[in-house]
N, C-alpha and C positions, 0 to 999 in steps of 0.2 A: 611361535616356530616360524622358521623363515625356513625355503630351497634357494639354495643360491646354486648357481650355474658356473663354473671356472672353465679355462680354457689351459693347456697344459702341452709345455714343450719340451719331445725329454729324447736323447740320444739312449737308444734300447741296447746297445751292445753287451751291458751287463747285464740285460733283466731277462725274467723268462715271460714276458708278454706284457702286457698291463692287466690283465685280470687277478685276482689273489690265488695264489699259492699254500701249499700247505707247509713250503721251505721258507714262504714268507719274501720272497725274491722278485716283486712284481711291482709295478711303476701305483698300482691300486694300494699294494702294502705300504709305500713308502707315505702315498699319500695320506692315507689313515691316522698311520702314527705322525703325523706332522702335525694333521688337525686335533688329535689327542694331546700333543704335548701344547698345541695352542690355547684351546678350551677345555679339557679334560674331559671331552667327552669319545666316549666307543660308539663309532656310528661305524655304516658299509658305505662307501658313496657308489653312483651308479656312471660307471662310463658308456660314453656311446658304441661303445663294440669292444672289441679285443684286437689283441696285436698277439701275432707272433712273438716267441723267444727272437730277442735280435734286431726285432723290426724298430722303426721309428715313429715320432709324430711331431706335429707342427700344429701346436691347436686344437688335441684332442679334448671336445668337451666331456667335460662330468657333472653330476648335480650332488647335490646331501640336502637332508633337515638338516638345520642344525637351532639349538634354542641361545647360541651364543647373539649376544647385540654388538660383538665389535662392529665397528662398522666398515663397509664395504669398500671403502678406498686402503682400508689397511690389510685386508686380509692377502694379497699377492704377497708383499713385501714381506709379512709377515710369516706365510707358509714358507717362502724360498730359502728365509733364515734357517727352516727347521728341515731342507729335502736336503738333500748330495748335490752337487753341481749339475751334475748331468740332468736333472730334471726341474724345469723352472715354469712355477704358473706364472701368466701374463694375464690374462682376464680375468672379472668377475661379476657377476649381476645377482639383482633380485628377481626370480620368476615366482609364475604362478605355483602352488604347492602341488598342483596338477601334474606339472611339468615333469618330463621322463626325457633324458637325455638319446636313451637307446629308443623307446618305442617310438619317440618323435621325428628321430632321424628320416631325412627325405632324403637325402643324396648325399653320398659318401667318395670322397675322390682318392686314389693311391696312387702315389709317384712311383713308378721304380727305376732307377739309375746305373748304366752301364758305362764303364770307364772302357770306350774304345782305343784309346791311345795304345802306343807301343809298352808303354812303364805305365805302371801304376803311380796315383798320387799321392804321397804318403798323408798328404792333409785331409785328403777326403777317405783315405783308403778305407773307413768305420760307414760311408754310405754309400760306397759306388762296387760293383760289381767289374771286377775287373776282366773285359774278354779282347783282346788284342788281335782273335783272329780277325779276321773281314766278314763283315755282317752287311748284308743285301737287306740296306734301309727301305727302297719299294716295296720288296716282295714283303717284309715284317710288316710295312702300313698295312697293305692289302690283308695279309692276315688277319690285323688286328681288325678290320672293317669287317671282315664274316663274324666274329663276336657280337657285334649291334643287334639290339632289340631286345627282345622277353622270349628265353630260353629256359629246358632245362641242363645246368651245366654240371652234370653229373661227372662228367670226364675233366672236367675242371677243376675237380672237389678233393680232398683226402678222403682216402679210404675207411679213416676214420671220423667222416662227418658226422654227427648225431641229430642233423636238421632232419625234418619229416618231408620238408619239400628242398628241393632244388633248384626249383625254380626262379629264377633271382632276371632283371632287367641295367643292361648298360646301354647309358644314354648316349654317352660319347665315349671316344677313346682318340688318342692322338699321339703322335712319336716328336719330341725334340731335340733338335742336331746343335751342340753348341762345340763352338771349332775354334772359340777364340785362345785356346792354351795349345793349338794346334803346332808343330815345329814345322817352317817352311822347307817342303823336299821331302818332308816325312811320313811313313803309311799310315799316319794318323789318323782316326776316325770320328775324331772330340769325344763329346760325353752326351751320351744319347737316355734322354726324358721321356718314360712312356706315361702318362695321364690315363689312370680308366675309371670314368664317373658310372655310377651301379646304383641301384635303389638300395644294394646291401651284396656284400659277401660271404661264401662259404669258406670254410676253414680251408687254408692253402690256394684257393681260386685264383688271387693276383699273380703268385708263385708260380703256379703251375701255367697260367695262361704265358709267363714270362718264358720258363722255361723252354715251352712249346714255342713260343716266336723266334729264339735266341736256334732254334733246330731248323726254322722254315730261315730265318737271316742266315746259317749256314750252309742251305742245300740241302738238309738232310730231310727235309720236310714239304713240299707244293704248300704254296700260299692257296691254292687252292683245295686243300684237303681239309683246313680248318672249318668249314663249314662241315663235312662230312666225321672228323672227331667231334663233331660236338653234338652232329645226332647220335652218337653210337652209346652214345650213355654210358660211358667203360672206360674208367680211369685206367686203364691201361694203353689206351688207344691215343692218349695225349703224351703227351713228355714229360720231362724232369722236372721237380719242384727247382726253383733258383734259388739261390742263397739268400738270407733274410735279410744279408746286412744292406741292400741294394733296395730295400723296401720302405718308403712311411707313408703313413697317413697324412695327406696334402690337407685336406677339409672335409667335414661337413656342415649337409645345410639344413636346415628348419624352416617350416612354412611361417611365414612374418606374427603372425599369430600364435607361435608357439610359446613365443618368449617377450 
């Protein structure tokens, strides 16, 4: 028996998360039956966390047993035969049979992307979140700087979270302004990259943290209050989830000994 480790890049616009489903419509399903029609085997594999309906990734790791001996430089080429375009593994290894993709996970990083310009782009329109109004890039850094540290982010969570704690740690977080599709003369704002590395996330967290900054970049929020929503422990006291499609999963990481 071998675990092999893959890494997996997939546009989520038509899935509903990457976890399995019972409509069978999930980046996990697709991957299943790919490795079924490759080896004939029904295995579950394990991803490093879940995604939103919507959301994207860039490199989500997964593991599986599997007792197939293809060997390891074929197995990419070989899956991608068998997915939908929209989703293509790029890596693969052999790890320890130990190895757990989700319980190992050390640091997890989420992009989320807002198309400030006047138009939307119709190239990117499936990952960028299109907000046109004027957004107060200081005040949203400052925001996102009261988020640091080891919290519980209760007010950050869906109301339907089923974790027992809350409690979760971001290590860094950081805003990127890229202006180069900017029109000269024009209230253009470019395309603004929020980064927020986490020891791990609750269901909706990244969302809803977006949500609430995209309120304090408009005014309707004190960059200063974000400290104060996030002792209140009361998802009502935070803002709006953001749309998914504006969301992927950038990396995770594993301590050098994990794999």
């Amino acid at each position: 028996m071998r675990n092999l480790l893959m890494k997996v890049n997939y546009d989520g616009t038509h899935y509903d998360g990457f976890q399995t489903q019972p409509q069978g419509n999930t980046i996990q399903d697709k991957l299943e039956h790919a490795i079924l029609h490759l080896t004939g085997e029904t295995l579950k594999i394990t991803g490093s966390g879940r995604t939103d309906a919507g959301v994207h990734a860039y490199g989500q790791p997964f593991n599986f047993i599997t007792s197939s001996q293809i060997p390891l430089e074929r197995w990419c080429l070989a899956l991608n035969a068998r997915l939908p375009q929209d989703i293509v593994v790029t890596e693969a290894w052999e790890v320890p049979l130990s190895f757990h993709s989700r319980r190992g996970a050390k640091r997890k990083t989420y992009r989320y992307t807002i198309n400030g310009n006047r138009f939307p782009d119709p190239f990117q329109r499936r990952w960028q979140h299109h907000h046109p109004m004027k957004l107060d890039i200081p005040a949203m850094e400052q925001g996102l700087a009261g988020l640091l540290g080891t919290h519980d982010y209760t007010s950050f969570a869906s109301r339907k979270s089923t974790k027992t704690s809350h409690v979760r740690t971001i290590f860094e977080a950081r805003l990127e302004v890229d202006r180069s599709m900017c029109r000269p003369g024009s209230p253009d704002q470019g395309v603004i990259h929020t980064y927020i590395t986490g020891s791990g996330f609750l269901q909706h967290m990244v969302r809803i943290i977006m949500g609430t900054l995209m309120q304090v970049g408009q005014g309707k929020i004190s960059a200063d209050r974000i400290p104060v929503i996030l002792a209140a422990c009361d998802r009502a006291a935070a803002g709006p989830t953001a749309v998914s499609k504006g969301l992927a999963l950038w990396s995770v990481e594993y301590d050098e000994n994990e794999n």
